[in-house]
C-alpha positions in Angstrom: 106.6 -68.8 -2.7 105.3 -67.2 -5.7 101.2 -66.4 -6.4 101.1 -68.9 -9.2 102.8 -72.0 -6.6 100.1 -70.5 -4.2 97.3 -70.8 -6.8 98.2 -74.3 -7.4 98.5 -75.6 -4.0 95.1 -74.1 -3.1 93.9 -75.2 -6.0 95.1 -78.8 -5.2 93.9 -78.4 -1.9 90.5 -77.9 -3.1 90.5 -81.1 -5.3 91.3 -82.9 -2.7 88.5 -81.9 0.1 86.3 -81.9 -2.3 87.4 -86.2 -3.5 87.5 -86.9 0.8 84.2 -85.0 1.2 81.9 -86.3 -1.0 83.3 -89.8 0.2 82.3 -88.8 4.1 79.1 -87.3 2.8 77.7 -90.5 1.1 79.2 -92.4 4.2 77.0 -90.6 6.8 74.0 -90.0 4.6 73.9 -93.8 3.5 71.2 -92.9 0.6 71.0 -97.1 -0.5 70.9 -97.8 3.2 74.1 -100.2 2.4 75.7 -99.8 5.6 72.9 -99.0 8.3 69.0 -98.1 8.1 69.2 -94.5 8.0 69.3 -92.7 10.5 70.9 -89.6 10.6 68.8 -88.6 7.7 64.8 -89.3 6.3 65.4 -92.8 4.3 64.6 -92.0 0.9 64.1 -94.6 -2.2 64.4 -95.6 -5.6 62.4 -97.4 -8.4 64.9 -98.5 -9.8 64.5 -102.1 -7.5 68.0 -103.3 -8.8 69.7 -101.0 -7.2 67.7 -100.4 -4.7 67.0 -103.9 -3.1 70.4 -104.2 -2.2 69.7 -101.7 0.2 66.1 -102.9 1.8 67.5 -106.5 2.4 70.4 -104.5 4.5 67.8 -101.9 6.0 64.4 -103.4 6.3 63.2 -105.5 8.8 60.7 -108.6 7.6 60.2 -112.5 7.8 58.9 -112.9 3.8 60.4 -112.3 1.1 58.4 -111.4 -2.0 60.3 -112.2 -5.4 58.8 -111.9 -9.0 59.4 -109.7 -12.3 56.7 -107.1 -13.4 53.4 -109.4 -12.3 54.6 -109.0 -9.0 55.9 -105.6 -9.0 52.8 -103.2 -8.0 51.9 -105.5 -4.8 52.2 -102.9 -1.7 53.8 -104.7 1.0 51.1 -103.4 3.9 48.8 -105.8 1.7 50.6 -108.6 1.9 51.1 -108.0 5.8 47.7 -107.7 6.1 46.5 -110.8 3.8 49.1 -113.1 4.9 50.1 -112.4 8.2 53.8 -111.9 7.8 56.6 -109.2 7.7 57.4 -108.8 3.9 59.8 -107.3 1.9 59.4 -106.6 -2.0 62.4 -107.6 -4.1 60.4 -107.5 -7.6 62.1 -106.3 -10.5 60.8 -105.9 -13.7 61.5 -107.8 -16.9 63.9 -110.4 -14.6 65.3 -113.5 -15.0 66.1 -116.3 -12.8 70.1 -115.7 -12.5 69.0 -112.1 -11.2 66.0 -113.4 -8.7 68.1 -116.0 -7.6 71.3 -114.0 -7.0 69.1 -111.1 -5.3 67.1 -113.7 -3.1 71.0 -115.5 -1.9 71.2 -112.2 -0.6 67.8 -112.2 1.3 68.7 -115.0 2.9 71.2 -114.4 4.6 68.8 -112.1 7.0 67.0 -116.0 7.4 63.8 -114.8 6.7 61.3 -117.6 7.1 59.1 -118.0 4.0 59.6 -116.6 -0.1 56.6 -116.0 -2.3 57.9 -116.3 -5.6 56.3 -115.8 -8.7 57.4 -117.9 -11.3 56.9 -118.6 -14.9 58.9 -120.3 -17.7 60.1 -116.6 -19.3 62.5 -116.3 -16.4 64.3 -119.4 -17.2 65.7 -118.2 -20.3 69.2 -117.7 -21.2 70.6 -114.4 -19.9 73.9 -112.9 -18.6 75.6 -113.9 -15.3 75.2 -111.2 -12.6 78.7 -110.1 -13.4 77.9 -109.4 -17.1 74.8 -107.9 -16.2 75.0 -103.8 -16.3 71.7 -103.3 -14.8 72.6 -104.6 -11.4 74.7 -103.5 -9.1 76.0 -107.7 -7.8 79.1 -105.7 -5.5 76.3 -103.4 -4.0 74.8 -106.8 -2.9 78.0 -108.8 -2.0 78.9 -105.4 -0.2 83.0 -106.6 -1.2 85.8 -103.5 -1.4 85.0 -102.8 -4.9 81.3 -102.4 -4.1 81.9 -100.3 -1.3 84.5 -98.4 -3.2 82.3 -97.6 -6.0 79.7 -96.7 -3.7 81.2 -94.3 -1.7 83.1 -92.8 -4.4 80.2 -92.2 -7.0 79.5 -88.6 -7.8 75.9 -89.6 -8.7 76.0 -91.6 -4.9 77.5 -87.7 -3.5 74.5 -85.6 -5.1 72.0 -87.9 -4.0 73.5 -87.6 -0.1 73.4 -83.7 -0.4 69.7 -83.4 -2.1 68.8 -86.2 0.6 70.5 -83.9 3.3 68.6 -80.9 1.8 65.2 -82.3 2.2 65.9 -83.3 6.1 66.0 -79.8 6.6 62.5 -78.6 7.3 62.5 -75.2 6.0 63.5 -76.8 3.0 61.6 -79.6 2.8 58.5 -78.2 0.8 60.7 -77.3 -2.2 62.9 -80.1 -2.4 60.2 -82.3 -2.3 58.7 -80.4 -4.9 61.8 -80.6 -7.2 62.5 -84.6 -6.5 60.7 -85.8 -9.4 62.4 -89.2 -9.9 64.1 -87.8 -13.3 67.0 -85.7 -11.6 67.4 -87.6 -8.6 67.1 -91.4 -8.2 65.2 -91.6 -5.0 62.0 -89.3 -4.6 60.2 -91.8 -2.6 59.8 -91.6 1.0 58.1 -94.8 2.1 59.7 -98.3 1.0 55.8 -98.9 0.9 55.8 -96.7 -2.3 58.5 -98.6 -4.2 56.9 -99.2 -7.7 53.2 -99.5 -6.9 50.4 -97.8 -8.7 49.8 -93.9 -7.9 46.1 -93.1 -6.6 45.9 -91.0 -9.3 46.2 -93.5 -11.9 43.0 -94.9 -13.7 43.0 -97.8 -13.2 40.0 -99.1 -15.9 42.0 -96.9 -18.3 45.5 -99.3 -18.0 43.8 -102.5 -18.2 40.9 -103.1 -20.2 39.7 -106.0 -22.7 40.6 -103.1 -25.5 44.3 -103.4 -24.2 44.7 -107.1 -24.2 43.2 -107.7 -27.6 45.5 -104.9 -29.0 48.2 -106.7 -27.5 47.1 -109.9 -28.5 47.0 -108.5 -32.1 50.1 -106.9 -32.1 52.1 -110.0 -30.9 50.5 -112.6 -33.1 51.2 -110.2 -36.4 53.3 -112.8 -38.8 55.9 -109.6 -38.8 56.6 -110.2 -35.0 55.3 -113.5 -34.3 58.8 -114.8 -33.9 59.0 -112.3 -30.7 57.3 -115.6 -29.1 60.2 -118.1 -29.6 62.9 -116.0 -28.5 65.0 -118.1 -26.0 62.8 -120.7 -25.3 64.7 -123.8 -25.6 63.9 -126.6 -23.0 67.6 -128.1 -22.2 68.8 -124.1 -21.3 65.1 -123.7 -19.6 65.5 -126.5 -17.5 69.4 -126.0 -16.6 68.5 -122.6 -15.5 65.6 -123.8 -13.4 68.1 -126.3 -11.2 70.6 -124.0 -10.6 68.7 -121.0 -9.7 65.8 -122.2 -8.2 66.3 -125.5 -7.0 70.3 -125.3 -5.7 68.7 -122.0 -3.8 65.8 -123.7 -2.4 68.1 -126.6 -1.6 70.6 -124.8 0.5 67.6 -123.0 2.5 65.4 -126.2 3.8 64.3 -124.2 6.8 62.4 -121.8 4.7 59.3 -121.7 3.0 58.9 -121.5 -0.6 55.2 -120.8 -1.6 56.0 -120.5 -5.5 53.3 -119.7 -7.6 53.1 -119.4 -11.6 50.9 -116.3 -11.9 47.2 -115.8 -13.9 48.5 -114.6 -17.5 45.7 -113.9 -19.5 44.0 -116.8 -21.5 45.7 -114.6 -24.8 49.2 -115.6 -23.9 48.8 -118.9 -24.1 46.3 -118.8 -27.2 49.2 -116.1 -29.4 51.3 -119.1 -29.1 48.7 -121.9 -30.6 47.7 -119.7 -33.0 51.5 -117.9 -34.5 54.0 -119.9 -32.6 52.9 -123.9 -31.3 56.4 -125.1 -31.3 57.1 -122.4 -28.2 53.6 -123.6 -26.7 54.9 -126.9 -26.9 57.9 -125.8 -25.2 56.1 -123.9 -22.5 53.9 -127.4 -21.4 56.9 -129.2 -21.4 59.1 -126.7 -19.2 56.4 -126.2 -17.0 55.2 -129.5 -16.6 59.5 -130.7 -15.6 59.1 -127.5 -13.5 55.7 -129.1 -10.9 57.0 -132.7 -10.8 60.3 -131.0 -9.6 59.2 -128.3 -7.2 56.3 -130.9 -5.7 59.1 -133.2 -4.7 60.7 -130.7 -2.7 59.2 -130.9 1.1 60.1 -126.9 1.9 57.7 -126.0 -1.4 54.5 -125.4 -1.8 53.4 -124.3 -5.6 50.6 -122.7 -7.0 49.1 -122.5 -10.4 46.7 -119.6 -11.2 47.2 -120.1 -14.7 43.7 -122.2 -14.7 41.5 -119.9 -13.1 39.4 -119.3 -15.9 36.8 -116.5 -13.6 40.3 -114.1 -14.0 42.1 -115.7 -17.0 39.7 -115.5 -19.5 38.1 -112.0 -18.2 40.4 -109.7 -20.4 39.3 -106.5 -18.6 41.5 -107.1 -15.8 44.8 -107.4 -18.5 46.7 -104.3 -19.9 47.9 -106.7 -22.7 48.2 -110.5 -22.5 50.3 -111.1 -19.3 49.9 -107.7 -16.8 47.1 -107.8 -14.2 45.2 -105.5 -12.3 45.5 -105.0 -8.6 42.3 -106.4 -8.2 43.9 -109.8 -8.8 46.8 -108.7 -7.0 44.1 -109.0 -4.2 42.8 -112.2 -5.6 46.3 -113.6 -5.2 47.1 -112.9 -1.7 43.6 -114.5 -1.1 44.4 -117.3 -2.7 48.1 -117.9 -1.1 46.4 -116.8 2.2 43.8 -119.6 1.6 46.1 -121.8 0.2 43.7 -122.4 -3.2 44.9 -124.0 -6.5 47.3 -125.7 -5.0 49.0 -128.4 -7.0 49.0 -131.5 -5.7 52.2 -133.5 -5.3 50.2 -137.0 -6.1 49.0 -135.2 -9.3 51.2 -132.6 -10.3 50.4 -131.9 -13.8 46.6 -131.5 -13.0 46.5 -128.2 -13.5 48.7 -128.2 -16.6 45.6 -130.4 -18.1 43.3 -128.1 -17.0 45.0 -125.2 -18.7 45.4 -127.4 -21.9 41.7 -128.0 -22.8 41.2 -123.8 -21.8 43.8 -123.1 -24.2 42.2 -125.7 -26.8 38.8 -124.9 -26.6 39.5 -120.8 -26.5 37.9 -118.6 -28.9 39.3 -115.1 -28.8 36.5 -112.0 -29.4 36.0 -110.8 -32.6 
């Protein structure tokens, strides 16, 4: 056999225990936790919760399911455990809309967890792209099918993560691996599923959400230049479609579990940027939301909030970083509420609160 035939075959040889190994390696390491909570390895995770979540509702054990976009995202699970007595599991995911939450939550349930905390507001219901369209999440990851597994085990991206993951198992390593995994080069540089997406102890906290922030916010939205940013996709017949088959066909099909839905304390300023630059979307928003209580209230495995009125948070703009985003300390307001089961609506009067939040919205005056 000549040198060059020799050449290839090694060369060919190499190819392919490099394509089978990187294959086995993602197998054992398991970096998503798709197949088994790890094990063999540390569990590491990602921020990225689309991604990610398929592997917790696979890997983590809980009874409560915690759904929402970005209001919801910084909540740390031990708080919830603490304030409300369950096992949770964070499935957040910012800037989210109801086909995702609802696909991600189908998912959840098959682990039959007993109660979902949802946070829920009309922005979800918009139109957006089925799962399948969507390239942000990973819907085979979820529905764990051969092309999701397939695609898993044969990602190169999937392979590095396993071998940096493997790296930092080893001790003598550990302290400079950690050092490097910096959430830029490598997609899962946290250690605790605790840590997914919450606020850092170094961050400062009076510095991301003051009144200075929300009025800026406030003013930047309501500028005649943007002002049409607050109509986009708010049209009621796609609104309420969306609504009934992604919220109410899921809570439907689960009658055994809770649904404690809540719509969550936006600042007074997101309501009043609509009256002032956009009413017809206002309009829109009553309307949706009002449908949205007389249906949920009917339901007998739901019980919904509405912290929109509580005027002590809503209309205190230091705890905003602009008109919608809250602090943690109403994080922490929130679990007390759910935990004390305040501001709920009540089925006999369902748009109650909606009234309430009407004559706020009316009456605001916003700081000069």
């Amino acid at each position: 056999m000549s040198t060059p035939t020799k050449s290839l075959i090694k060369f060919l040889a190499a190819v392919v225990a490099v394509l089978v190994a990187a294959p086995v390696l993602t197998f054992i390491v398991d970096p998503l936790q798709l197949f088994r909570p790890a094990r063999v390895v540390d569990a590491m995770y990602s921020i990225d919760s689309r991604m990610q979540n398929a592997g917790l509702i696979r890997s983590q054990t809980f009874d409560t399911v915690f759904m929402g976009t970005s209001l919801a995202i910084h909540f740390r699970q031990s708080d919830m455990d603490k304030a409300l007595g369950v096992r949770s599991l964070k499935l957040a995911m910012s800037g989210s809309n109801s086909h995702e939450q609802s696909f991600v939550l189908a998912t959840a349930m098959e682990r039959h967890p007993a109660r979902v905390i949802w946070e829920m507001d009309d922005w979800i219901f918009r139109d957006a792209p089925e799962v399948d369209a969507n390239a942000y999440i990973p819907a085979d990851f979820y529905r764990r099918n051969a092309r999701g597994i397939a695609s898993y085990l044969v990602s190169g991206a999937m392979a590095r993560e396993s071998l940096w993951i493997l790296a930092r198992s080893v001790p003598p390593l550990r302290p400079v691996v950690t050092r490097l995994t910096n959430g830029i080069m490598f997609k899962f540089p946290l250690a605790q599923a605790e840590d997914i997406n919450v606020l850092r102890p170094s961050d400062n906290v009076a510095e991301i959400y003051n009144a200075g922030k929300a009025l800026a916010a406030f003013k930047f939205i309501t500028d005649p230049v943007r002002s049409n940013y607050l109509a986009e996709g708010y049209e009621t017949g796609a609104m309420m479609r969306n609504f009934e088959r992604d919220a109410v066909a899921l809570i439907a099909q689960n009658p055994s579990v809770t649904f404690d839905i809540y719509f969550p304390p936006y600042s007074i300023l997101q309501f009043v940027a609509m009256r002032d630059a956009s009413p017809m979307t206002l309009a829109i928003v009553y309307d949706v939301t009002a449908r949205i209580a007389q249906r949920l209230t009917q339901l007998p495995n739901v019980r919904l909030y509405d912290f929109r009125r509580v005027k002590d948070v809503t209309h205190d703009l230091g705890n905003y970083s602009d008109v919608v985003h809250h602090s943690p300390a109403v994080d922490a307001k929130v679990l007390h509420w759910l935990a004390r089961g305040d501001y709920r609506v009540d089925p006999k009067m369902p748009l109650a609160s909606l009234d309430e939040l009407k004559a706020q919205v009316e009456a605001y005056r916003v700081p000069q």
